[in-house]
C-alpha positions in Angstrom: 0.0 0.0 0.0 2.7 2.6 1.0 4.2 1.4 -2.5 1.3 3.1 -4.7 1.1 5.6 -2.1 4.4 6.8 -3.0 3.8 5.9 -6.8 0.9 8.4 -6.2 2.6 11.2 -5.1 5.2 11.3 -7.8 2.6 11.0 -10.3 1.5 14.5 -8.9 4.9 15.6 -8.7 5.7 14.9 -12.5 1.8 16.3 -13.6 2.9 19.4 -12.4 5.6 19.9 -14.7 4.5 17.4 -17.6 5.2 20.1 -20.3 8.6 21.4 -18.8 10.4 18.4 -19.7 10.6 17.2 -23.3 9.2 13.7 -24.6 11.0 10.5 -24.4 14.7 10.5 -25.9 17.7 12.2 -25.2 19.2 15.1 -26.9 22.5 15.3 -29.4 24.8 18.2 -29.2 26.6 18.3 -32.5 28.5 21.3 -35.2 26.7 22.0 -38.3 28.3 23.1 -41.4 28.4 26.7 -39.8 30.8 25.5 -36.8 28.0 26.6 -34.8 27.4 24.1 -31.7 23.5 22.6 -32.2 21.4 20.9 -29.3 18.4 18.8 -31.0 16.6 15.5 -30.4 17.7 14.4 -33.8 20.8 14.7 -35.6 20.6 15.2 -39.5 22.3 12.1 -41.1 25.1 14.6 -42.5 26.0 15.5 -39.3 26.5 12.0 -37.6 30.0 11.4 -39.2 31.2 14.5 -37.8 30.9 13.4 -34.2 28.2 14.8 -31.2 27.5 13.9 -28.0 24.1 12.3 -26.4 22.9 14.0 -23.3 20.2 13.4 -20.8 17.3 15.0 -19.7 19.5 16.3 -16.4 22.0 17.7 -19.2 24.7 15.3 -18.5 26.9 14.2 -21.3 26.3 10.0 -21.4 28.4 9.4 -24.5 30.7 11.2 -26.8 30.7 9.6 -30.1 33.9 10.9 -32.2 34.4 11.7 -35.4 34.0 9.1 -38.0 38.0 8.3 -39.1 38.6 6.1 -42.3 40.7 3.1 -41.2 43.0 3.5 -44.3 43.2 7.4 -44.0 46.2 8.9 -45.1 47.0 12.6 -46.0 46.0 12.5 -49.2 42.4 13.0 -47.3 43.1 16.4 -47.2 41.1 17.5 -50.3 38.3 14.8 -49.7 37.3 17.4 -46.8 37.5 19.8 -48.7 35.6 18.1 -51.5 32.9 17.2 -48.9 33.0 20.8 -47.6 31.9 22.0 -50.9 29.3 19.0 -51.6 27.6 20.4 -48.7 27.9 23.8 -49.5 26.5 22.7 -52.9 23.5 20.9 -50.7 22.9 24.4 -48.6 22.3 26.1 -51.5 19.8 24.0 -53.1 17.7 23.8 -50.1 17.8 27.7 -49.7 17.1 28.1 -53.5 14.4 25.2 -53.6 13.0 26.5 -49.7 12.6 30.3 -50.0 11.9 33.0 -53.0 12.3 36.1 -51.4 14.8 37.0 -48.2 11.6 38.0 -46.3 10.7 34.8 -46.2 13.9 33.3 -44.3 13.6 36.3 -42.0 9.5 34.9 -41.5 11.0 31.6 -40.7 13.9 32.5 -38.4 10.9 34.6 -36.8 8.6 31.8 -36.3 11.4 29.1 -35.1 12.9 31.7 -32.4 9.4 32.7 -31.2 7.9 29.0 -30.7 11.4 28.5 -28.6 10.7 31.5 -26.2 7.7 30.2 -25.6 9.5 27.2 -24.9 11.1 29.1 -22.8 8.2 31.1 -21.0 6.5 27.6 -20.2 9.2 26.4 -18.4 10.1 29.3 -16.3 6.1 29.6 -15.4 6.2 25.5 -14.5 9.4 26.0 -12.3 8.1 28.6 -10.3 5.4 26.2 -9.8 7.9 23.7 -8.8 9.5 25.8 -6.4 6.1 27.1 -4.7 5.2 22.8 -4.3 8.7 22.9 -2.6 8.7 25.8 -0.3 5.1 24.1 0.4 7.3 20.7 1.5 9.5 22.9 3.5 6.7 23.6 5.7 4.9 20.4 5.7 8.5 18.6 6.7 9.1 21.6 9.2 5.3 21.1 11.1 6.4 17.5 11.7 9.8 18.0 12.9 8.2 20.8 15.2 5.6 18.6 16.5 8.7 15.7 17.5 7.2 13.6 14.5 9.5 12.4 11.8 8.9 13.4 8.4 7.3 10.6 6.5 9.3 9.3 3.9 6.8 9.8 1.0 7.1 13.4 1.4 11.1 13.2 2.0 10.6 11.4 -1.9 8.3 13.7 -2.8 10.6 16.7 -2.1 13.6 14.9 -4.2 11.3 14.6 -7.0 10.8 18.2 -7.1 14.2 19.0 -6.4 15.2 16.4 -9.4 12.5 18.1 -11.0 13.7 21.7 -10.6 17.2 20.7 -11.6 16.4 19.3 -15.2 14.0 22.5 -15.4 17.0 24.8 -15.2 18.8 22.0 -17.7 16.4 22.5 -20.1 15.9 26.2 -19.8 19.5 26.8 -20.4 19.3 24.6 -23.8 16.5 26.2 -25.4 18.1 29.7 -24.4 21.4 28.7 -26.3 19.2 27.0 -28.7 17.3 30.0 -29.5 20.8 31.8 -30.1 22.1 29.2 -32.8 18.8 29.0 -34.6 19.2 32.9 -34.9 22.1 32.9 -35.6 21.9 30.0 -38.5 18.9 31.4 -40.5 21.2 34.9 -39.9 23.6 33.0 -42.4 20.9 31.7 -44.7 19.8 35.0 -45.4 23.0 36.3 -46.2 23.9 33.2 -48.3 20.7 33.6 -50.1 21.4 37.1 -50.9 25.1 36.2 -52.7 22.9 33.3 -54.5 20.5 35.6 -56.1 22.7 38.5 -56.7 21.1 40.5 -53.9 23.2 43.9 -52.7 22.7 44.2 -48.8 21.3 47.5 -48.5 24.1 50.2 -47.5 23.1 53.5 -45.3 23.7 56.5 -47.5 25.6 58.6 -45.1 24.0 61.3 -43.1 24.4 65.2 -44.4 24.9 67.4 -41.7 22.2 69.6 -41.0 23.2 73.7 -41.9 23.4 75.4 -38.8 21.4 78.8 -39.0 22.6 81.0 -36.3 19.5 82.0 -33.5 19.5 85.9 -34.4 20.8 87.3 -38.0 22.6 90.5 -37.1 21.2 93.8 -38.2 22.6 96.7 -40.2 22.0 98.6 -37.3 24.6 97.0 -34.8 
């Protein structure tokens, strides 16, 4: 009985902040073509050769998977990168020729991707000041029995490590999808410039600023 009792409270525990923690799997930290470090639940089958690392809900690092090497490498591999570098290069510009029409409409996207990841971002911070109220509520549960000479029962010391587990993977998470939100800006930020040198488009230059003619506050007279 104390078994689903305790089953029970953790069940309350984890409904509380069902939509702070993402679904089933664990995330890949890997570079894109850009350099730029990317943290995703998937990993685009270009990117697997180039090494990443899985990580856990908590945001601890459980494997590091190196870079693929070629047994029978040599140095004469040099311009296969390089050849590779500009097959993908080649790929990039397809997909931005084939995705978009107009510049406006990478800026749209880059628009839409960063805002749905704030709001990522505003859920979680509203669900972990939840959390911490159901803790500081704990507190003060555990507190009334240790001031009444009763020990705390032990489904509400597991109760407060859930939330305290609970709170930790919040901040995990909360720190991902703020870095997150940086790279995807900072990507779609070299799309649109890469889309401009594909089409031919000058970035638009300010014409520089003419200084404004000074008229002086009283014109003097022919009588002074």
């Amino acid at each position: 009985m104390n078994k689903y009792k305790r089953i029970g409270c953790i069940t309350l525990a984890l409904l509380g902040m069902a939509t702070m923690v993402a679904e089933a799997g664990s995330l890949y930290r890997y570079r894109n073509n850009e350099g730029n470090l990317v943290v995703d639940y998937t990993i685009p089958p270009e990117y697997v050769a180039g090494g990443y690392e899985v990580i856990s809900k908590t945001g601890r690092v459980e494997q590091v998977v190196p870079p693929h090497r070629d047994p029978e490498a040599s140095e004469t591999d040099e311009p296969i990168e390089s050849s590779e570098a500009v097959s993908g290069q080649l790929e990039e510009n397809q997909m931005l020729l084939q995705s978009y029409s107009e510049v406006s409409e990478i800026e749209a996207a880059r628009e839409r991707r960063v805002s749905q990841l704030d709001r990522e971002v505003e859920i979680t911070q509203s669900n972990l000041l939840k959390n911490r109220d159901m803790q500081k509520n704990a507190r003060v549960k555990a507190a009334n029995y240790q001031l009444s000479g009763k020990p705390v029962p032990k489904p509400l010391l597991k109760y407060m490590d859930d939330l305290a587990l609970q709170d930790r993977v919040a901040v995990q998470v909360l720190e991902l999808r703020k870095k997150e939100s940086e790279t995807v800006s900072k990507r779609y930020e070299h799309y649109r410039l890469r889309f401009m040198v594909l089409k031919g488009i000058e970035p638009l230059e300010k014409s520089p600023t003419s200084l404004p003619t000074t008229v002086p506050a009283t014109v003097p007279s022919d009588d002074d």
